[in-house]
N, C-alpha and C positions, 0 to 999 in steps of 0.2 A: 352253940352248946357250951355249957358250962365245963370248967378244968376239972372238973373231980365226977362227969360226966366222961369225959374224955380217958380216965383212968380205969373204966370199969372193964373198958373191953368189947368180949361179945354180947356184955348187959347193957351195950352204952346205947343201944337203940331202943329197947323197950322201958328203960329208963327215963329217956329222952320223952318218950312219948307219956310215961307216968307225969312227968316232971312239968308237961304241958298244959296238964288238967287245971294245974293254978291257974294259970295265964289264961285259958279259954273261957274257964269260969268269971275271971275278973273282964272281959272283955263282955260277956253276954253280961251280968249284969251291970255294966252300965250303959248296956241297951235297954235295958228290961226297963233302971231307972229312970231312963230316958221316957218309953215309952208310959210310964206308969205316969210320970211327975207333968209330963205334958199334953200327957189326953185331951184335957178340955183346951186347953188351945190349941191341939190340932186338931179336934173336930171342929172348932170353930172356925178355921179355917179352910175345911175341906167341907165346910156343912153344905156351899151351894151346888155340890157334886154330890148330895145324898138326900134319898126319895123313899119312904115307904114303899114296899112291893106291891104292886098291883094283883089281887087274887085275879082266876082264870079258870076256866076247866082243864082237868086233865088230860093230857093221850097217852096214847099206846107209846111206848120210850124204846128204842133200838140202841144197842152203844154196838160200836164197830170199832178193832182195836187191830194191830199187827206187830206182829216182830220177825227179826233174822237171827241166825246166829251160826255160826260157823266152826269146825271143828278140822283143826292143820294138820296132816301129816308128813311127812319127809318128803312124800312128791306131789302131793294134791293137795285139794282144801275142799272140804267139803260143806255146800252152803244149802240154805234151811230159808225159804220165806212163808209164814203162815200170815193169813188173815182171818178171824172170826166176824160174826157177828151174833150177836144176844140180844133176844128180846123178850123183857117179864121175866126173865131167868131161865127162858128157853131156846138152849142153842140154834138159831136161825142157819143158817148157814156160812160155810168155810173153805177158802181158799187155803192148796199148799202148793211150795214148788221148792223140788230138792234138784240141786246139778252139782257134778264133780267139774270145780276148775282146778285148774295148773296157780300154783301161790301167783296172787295177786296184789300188785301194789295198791293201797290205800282202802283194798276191797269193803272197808268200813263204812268208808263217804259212799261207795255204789252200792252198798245193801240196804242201806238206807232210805237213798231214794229209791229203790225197787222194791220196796215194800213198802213203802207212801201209795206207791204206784199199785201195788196191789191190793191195797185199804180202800184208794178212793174207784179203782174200779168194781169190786165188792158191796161199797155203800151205792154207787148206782145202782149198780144192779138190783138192792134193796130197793133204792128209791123207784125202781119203773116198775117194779112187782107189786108196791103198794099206792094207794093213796091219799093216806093216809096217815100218823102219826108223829113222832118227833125220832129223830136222830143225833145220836151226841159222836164223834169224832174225837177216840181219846190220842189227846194230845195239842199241837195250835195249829191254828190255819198257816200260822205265820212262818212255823216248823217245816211244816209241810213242802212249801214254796222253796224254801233255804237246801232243804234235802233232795227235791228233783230237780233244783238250778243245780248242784254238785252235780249229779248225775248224768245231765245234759250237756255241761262244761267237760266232762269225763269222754262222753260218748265224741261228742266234736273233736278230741283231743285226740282223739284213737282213731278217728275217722280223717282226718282228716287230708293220711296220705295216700286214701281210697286202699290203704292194707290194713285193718282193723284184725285186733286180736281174734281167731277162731273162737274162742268163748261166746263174744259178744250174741253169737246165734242163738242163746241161749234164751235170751231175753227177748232180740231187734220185734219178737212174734207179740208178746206181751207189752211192749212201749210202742209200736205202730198200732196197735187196736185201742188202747189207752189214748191216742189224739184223732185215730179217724171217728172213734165211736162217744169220743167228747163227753170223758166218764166226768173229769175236771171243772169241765164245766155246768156239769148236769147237778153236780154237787153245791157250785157255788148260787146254780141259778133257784135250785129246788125250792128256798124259802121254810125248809124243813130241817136243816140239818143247823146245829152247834156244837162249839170244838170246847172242851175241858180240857184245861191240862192241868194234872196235879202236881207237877214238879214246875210250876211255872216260877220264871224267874225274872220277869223284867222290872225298873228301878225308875218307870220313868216319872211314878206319881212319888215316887221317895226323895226324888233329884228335884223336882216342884215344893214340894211341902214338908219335907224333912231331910235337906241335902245333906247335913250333920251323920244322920244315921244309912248315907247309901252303901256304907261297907258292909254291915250287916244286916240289914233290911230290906227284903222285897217289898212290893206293891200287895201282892199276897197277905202280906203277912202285919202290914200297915192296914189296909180297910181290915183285917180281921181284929185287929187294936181297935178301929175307931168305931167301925159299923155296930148296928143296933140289930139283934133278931128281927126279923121281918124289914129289914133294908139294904136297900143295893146303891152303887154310886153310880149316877148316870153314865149313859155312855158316851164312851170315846171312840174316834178313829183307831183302828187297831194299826196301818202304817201310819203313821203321826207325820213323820217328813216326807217332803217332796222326792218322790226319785219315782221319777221318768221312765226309769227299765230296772224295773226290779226282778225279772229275770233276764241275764246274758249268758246263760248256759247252751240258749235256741239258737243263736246267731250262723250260727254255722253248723248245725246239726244237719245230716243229710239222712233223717229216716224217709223211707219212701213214701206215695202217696197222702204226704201229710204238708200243711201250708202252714209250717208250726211257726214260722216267724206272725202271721196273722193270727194265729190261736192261741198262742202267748201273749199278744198285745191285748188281746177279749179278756182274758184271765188276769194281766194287771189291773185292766178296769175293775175286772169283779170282786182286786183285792182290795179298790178303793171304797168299796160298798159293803165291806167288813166292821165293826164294830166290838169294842170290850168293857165288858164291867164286870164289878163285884158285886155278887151277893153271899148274904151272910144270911140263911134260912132258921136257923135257933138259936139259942147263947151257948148253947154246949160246946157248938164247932166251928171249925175254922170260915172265914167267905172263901167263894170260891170262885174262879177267875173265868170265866163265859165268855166266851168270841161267838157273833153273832152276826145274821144280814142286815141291810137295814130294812127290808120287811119285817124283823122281828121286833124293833126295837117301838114301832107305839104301842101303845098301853093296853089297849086289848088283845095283841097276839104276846106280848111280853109276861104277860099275866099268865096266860098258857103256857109260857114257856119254863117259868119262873116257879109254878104251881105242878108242872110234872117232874121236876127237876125235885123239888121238896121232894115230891110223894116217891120217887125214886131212892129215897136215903132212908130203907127199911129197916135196915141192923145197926144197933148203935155202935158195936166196934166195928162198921166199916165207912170211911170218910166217905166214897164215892159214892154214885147209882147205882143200885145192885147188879143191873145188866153189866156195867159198865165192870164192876170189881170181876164177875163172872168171865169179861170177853178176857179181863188180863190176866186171871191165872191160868186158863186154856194157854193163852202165848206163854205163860210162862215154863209149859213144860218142851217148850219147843229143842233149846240145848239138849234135854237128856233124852229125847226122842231119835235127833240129829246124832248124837253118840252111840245108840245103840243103832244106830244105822251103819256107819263105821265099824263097827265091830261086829257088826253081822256081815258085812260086805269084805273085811278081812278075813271072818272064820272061811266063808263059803272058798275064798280065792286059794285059802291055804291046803286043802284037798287039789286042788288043780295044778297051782305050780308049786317052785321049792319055795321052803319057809324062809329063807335066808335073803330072796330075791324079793317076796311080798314084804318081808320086815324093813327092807331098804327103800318100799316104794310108800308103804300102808303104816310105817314105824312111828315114832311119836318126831319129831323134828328139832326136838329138847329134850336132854334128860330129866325123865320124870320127874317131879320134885313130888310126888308122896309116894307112900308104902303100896307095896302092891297089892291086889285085890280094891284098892279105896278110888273112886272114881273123882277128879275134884274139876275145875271149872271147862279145862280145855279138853275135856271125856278123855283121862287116861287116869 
């Protein structure tokens, strides 16, 4: 921070922050110039990674989407898992599950994976009801993996002095039906389902082909530079490196009736039979980042896939599949649903006992920080 930044006071943070917009500004464009000045020689050298799309027929498109969210107060935390599914713009079916824990460490990393966990039991369940159509998985397979290995490393953690937190009962019902009923794998074997994810972030074709620009350039956001309307870059392994156990959260998990060190090792395999590219469907908008089996990836079921995934992108102010926009604003009202649970679950208790005794248990855990009457992120 500059000395005459330092002199303003309580202005000297949003000043800071005004004061940035040069700096940010000059940093994107000499990315921009970057990408502008250099296009034709990096498509020239990204050309033998890009293919005209193969047309296809269309199917029926399913997106299946989930979120958590949680709302703390002085003695509980109160947690929220919803999953939807949409199909054609028609709410298909939806999973919820609300429980009051006691404040939990790290509860971030375990809501996470308990709501992967309720996504991909959900999309089973879609996938045995039909026979039919395509399934998109918002977000990565690769996510996915990262967020029930936490979960499983969590769960062993806690288990492991055979005195596991009482909460955990909460779930053990839901993560033991989740590997005897092999919703994981049902998903990975279907040949039906791919994962989008629109905040994707990985660098790994930027650190290949444009290592200069991996501070501020995604792979995303590079095939969207280079790609042509109606072309995609062929595909790639979606784990790239070698690693042998890409989950170690099972190792030592003791849920019952489950052989999950064996059905973890089936699911690594199935995460080596995973696949990613980009496609770029018009010149209006961005490519977009598709995780795939390798069933999908020749050219005639790719075509199908490629071709409902276009015909899915019905409204022009919205990037995604329409199913897919629909599953996420469902999740997105999951926080103020969660809050008005809480504050329905305090009015009720405050008829029963003293108000002084539910404010110390049901109260905010922090002093508010807005005006009262105004609800703002943590439902107060």
């Amino acid at each position: 921070m500059s000395d005459s930044l330092t002199k303003l006071g309580t202005a000297a943070l949003p000043a800071a922050v005004l004061d940035a917009i040069t700096t940010c500004a000059e940093v994107c464009r000499k990315t921009l110039r970057h990408l502008e000045d250099e296009h034709d020689q990096l498509r020239s050298a990204m050309s033998r990674r890009i293919r005209s799309a193969p047309d296809g027929p269309t199917r029926c498109l399913c997106a299946v989407d989930g979120s958590h969210a949680t709302v703390a107060t002085a003695g509980a935390t109160f947690t929220a898992l919803a999953a939807v599914a949409v199909e054609d713009a028609t709410l298909t079916d939806q999973e919820v599950m609300v429980q009051l824990l006691p404040p939990v460490e790290e509860i971030e990393g375990i809501l996470g994976g308990l709501r992967c966990v309720l996504e991909l039991r959900l999309l089973a369940r879609r996938i045995r009801a039909t026979s039919s159509g395509l399934f998109v998985l918002d977000g990565s397979f690769y996510s996915v993996l990262m967020e029930i290995n936490r979960l499983l490393m969590r769960y062993a953690q806690d288990h492991r002095h055979g005195h596991p937190p009482a909460w955990w009962d909460n779930f053990r019902p839901m993560l033991e039906a989740f590997f005897v009923e092999e919703d994981w794998r049902q998903v990975l074997d279907s040949r039906r389902v791919i994962a989008h994810s629109k905040s994707a972030t990985s660098i790994e074709d930027v650190i290949q082909f444009a290592p200069h620009l991996s501070g501020t350039v995604t792979d995303r956001s590079l095939w969207s530079s280079i790609l042509l309307a109606g072309e995609y870059s062929l595909p790639v392994s979606l784990v790239r490196e070698d690693r042998p156990h890409l989950l170690t959260g099972y190792r030592n998990s003791l849920l019952h009736h489950v052989n999950i060190r064996e059905y973890c090792v089936t699911i690594e395999h199935c995460y080596g039979q995973l696949y990613v590219l980009y496609y770029r469907p018009d010149s209006v908008g961005p490519a977009y980042r598709l995780e795939l089996p390798a069933a999908l990836i020749a050219r005639e079921p790719l075509g199908a896939v490629l071709a409902t995934f276009r015909g899915a992108l019905r409204v022009n102010s919205v990037q995604e599949p329409l199913p897919q926009f629909l599953a996420d604003a469902i999740c997105c009202q999951l926080q103020r649903a969660l809050a008005a649970t809480v504050e329905g679950a305090r009015t009720r208790l405050q008829h029963e006992f003293d108000l002084a005794l539910v404010h110390r248990y049901l109260g905010p855990y922090r002093t508010p920080r807005y005006a009262a009457g105004w609800q703002g992120e943590d439902g107060w």
